[in-house]
C-alpha positions as CSV (number, residue, x, y, z in Angstrom):
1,X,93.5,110.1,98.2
2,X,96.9,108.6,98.8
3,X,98.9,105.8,97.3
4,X,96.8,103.0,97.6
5,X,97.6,100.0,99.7
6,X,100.9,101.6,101.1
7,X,99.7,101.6,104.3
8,X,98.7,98.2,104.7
9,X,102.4,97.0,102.8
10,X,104.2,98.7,106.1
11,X,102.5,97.4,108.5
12,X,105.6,95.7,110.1
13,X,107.1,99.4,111.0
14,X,103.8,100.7,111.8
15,X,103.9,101.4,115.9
16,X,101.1,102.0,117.9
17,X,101.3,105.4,120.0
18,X,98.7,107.7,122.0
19,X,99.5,111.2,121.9
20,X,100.4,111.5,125.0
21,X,104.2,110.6,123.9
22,X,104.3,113.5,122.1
23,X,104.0,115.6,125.0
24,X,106.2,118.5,124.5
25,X,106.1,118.5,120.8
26,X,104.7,120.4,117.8
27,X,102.5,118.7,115.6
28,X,101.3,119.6,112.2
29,X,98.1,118.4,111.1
30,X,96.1,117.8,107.9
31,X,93.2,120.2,109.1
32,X,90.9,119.2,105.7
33,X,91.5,115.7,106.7
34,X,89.4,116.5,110.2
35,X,87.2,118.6,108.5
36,X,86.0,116.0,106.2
37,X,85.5,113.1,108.9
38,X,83.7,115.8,111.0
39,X,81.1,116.8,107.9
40,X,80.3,113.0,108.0
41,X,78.3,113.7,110.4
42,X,76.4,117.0,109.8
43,X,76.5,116.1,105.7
44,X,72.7,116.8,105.1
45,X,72.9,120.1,106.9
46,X,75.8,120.9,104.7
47,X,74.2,119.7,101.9
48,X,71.8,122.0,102.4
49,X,73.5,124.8,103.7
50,X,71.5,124.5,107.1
51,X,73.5,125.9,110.0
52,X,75.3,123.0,112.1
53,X,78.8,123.7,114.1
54,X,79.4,119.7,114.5
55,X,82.2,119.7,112.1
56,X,83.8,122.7,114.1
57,X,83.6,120.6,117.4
58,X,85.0,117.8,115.6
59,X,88.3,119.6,114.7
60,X,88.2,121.5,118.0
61,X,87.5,118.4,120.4
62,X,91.4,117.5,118.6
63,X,92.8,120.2,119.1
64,X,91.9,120.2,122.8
65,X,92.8,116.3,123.1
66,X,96.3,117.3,121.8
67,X,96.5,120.2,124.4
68,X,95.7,118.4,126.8
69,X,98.5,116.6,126.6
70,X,101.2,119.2,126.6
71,X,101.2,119.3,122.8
72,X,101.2,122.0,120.3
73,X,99.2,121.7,116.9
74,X,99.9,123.6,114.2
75,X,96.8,122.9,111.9
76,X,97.3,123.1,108.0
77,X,95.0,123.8,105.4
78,X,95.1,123.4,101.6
79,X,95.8,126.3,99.7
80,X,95.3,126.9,95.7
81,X,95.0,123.9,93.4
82,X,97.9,122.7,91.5
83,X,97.6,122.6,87.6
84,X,97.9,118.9,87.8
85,X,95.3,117.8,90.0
86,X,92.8,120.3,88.5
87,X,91.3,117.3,86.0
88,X,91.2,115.3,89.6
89,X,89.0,117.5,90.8
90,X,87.2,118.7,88.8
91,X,86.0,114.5,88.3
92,X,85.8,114.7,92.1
93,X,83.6,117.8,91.8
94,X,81.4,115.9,89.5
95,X,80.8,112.7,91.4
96,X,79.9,115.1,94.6
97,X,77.3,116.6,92.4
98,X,75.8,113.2,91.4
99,X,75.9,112.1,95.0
100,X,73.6,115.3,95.8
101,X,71.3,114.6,93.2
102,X,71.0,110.9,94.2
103,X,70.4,112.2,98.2
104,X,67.8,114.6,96.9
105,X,66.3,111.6,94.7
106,X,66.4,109.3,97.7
107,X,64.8,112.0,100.2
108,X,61.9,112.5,98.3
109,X,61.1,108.8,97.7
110,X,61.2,108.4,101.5
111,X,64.9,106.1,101.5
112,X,66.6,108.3,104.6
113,X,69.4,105.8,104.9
114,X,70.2,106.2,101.3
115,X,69.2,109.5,101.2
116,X,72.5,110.2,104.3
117,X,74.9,107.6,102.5
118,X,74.7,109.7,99.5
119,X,74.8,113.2,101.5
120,X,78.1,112.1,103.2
121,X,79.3,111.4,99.5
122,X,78.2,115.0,98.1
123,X,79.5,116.8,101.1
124,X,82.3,119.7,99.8
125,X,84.5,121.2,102.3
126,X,84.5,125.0,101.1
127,X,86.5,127.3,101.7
128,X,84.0,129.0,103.7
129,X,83.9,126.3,106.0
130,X,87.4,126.2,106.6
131,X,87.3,129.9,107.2
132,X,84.9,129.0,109.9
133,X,87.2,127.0,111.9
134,X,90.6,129.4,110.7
135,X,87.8,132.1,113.0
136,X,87.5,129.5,116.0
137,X,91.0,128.8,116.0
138,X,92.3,132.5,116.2
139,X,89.9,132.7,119.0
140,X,91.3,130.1,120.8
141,X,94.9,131.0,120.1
142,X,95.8,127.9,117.7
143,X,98.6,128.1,115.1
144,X,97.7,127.6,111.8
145,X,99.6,127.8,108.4
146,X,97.4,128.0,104.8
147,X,99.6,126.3,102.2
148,X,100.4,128.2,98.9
149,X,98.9,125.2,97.8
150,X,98.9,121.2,98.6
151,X,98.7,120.8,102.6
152,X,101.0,117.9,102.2
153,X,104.1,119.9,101.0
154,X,103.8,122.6,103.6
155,X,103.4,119.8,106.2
156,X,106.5,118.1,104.6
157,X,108.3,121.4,104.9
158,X,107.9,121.2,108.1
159,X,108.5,118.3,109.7
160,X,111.9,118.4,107.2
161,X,112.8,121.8,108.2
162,X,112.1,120.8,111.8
163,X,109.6,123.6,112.8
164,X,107.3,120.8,114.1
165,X,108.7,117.2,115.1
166,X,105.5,115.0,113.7
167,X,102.7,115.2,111.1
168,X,98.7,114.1,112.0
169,X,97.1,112.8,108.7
170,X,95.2,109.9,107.0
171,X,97.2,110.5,103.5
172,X,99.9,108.3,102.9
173,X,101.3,110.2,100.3
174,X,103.0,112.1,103.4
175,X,105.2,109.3,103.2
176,X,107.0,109.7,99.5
177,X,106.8,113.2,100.4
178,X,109.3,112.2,102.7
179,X,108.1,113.3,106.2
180,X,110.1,112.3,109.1
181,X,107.1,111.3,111.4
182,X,104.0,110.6,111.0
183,X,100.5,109.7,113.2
184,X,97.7,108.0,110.9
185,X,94.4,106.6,112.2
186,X,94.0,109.3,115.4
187,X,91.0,108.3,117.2
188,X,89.2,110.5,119.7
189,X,91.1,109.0,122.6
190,X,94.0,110.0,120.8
191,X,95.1,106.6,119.8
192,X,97.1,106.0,116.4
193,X,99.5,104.6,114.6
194,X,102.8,106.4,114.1
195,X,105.7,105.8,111.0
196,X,109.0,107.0,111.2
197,X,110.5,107.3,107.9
198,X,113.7,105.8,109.7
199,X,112.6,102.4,110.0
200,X,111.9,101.8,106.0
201,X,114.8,99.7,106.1
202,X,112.9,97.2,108.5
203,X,109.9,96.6,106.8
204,X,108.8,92.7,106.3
205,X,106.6,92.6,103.7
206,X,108.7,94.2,101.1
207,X,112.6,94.9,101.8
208,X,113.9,98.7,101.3
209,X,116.9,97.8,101.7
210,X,119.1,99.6,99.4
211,X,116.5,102.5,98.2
212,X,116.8,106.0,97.9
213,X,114.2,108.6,99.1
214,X,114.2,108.7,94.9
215,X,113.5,105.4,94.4
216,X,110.8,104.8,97.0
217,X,108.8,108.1,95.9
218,X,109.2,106.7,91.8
219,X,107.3,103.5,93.0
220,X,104.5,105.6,94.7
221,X,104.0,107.4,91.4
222,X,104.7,104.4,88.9
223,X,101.9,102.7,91.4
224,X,99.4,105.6,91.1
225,X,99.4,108.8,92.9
226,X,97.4,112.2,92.8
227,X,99.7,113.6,90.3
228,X,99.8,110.2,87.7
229,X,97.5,107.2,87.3
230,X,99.3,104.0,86.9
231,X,100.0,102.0,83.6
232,X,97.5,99.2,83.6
233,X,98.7,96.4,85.8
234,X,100.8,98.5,87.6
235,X,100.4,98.1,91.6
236,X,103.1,98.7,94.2
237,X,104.4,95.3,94.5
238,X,105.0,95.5,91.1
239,X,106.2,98.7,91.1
240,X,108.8,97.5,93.8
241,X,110.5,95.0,92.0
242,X,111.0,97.3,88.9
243,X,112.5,99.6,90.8
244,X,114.4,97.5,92.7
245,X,116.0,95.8,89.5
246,X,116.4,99.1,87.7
247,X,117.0,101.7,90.2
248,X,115.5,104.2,88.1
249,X,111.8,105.3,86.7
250,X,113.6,106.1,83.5
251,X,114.9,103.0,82.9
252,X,111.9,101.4,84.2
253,X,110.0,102.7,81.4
254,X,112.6,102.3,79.0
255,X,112.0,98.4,79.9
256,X,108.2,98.8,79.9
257,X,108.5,100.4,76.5
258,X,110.5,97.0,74.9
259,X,107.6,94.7,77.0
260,X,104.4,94.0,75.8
261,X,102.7,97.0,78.4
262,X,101.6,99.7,76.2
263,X,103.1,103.4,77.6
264,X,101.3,106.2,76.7
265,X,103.6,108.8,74.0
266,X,103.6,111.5,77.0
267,X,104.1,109.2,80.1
268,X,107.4,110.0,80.8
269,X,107.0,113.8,80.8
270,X,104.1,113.4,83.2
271,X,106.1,111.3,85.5
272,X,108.9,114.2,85.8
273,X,106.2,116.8,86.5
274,X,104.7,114.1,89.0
275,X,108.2,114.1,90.6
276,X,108.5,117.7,90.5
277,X,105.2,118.1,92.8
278,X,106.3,116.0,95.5
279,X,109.6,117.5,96.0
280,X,109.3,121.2,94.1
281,X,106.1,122.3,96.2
282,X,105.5,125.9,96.6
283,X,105.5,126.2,100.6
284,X,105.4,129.2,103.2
């Protein structure tokens, strides 16, 4: 999930922050996100469909800890599945059923430790289970928003439209969706890291200087995203310095086409619907 290694490439303009600095502030957060790092640790029960609430008190122990600092969540779930991401899941769906076969397996044979490692794999957050917490969060008088579809955009929509001054996530594809603010990594202390889409033009590792919101989301997807696996060969840093020589992921593949890299017929089309995704997003 994500655009792999983007994280780690802006580390120079990543800040450390509790979230006691955004006291005062509306906050949207990637509920599934929670939800899945809470099932870690109830993942047998789930599994199984046993009843366990652990994964409720996960989400709701953050919810308080932002509270408790004077600020205001507004948790977002995923919605409907978009038509390009069905294959995705569907693959995803698969692996999580081979995970529950290799728990089961494991069980029987007496290997626990295996047996849990491959429950945490297998582990689907349902809609049921998100209904679950949607129920615990009316109760306790907690905004939340159900995207038309991908949690990302309507998060995006938000921080862009201003209805909530910062985004809580662990997807970096927040960031070519072009939110303003962003805390990764929130630990239960309410520690993180926080980007600001603001100071792009400071990063060390790879200079921005000179790019377009355009031009940084085309290296995500030329790098690999959700929406459109990379060309073989094809990482960020390398996506980076196309980009930056060309200016545009047409004539970036226009140039890949007259290489030796073999681009596949129906690349190009896949690549504007890719585009179209992270900026064209159904949102409430």
């Amino acid at each position: 999930m994500g655009i792999q290694g983007l994280l780690p490439l802006l580390k120079s303009i990543m800040v450390p922050i509790h979230v006691k600095e955004l006291e005062g502030c509306s906050v949207a957060v990637d509920t599934y996100s929670w939800l899945h790092k809470g099932a870690l640790s109830c993942s047998t029960q789930l599994c199984k469909g046993l009843p366990t609430s652990r994964h409720i008190e996960y989400c709701m122990h953050r919810v308080n800890l932002l509270r408790h600092y004077g600020v205001k969540p507004v948790l977002v779930f995923d919605g409907g599945l978009l038509p390009m991401k069905i294959e995705q899941e569907n693959k995803r769906a698969r692996t999580r059923k081979e995970n529950l076969v290799r728990a089961i397996e494991h069980e029987s044979n007496g290997n626990s430790a295996a047996a849990y490692e491959c429950y945490q794999k297998a582990v689907d957050i349902s809609p049921s289970i998100a209904h679950e917490l949607i129920q615990v969060l009316r109760k306790e008088n907690v905004l939340y928003v159900v995207a038309p579809y991908e949690a990302d955009a309507q998060m995006t929509f938000l921080s862009v439209s201003k209805q909530v001054d910062a985004v809580i996530t662990e997807d970096s594809d927040l960031i070519p969706f072009g939110c303003h603010r962003i805390i990764f990594k929130m630990d239960k202390y309410g520690q993180g890291v926080e980007f600001q889409n603001s100071r792009l033009q400071q990063n060390k590792d790879i200079s921005f200087v000179g790019f377009t919101n355009e031009m940084f989301l085309e290296m995500c997807i030329f790098s690999g995203c959700d929406y459109q696996q990379s060309l073989p060969g094809m990482g960020l840093k390398r996506a980076h310095a196309l980009i930056t020589k060309f200016k545009s992921y047409d004539k970036v593949i226009k140039h890949l086409r007259y290489s030796t890299m073999s681009v596949p017929p129906l690349y190009e089309e896949s690549f504007k619907k890719a585009i179209f995704d992270f900026q064209a997003s159904t949102c409430l």
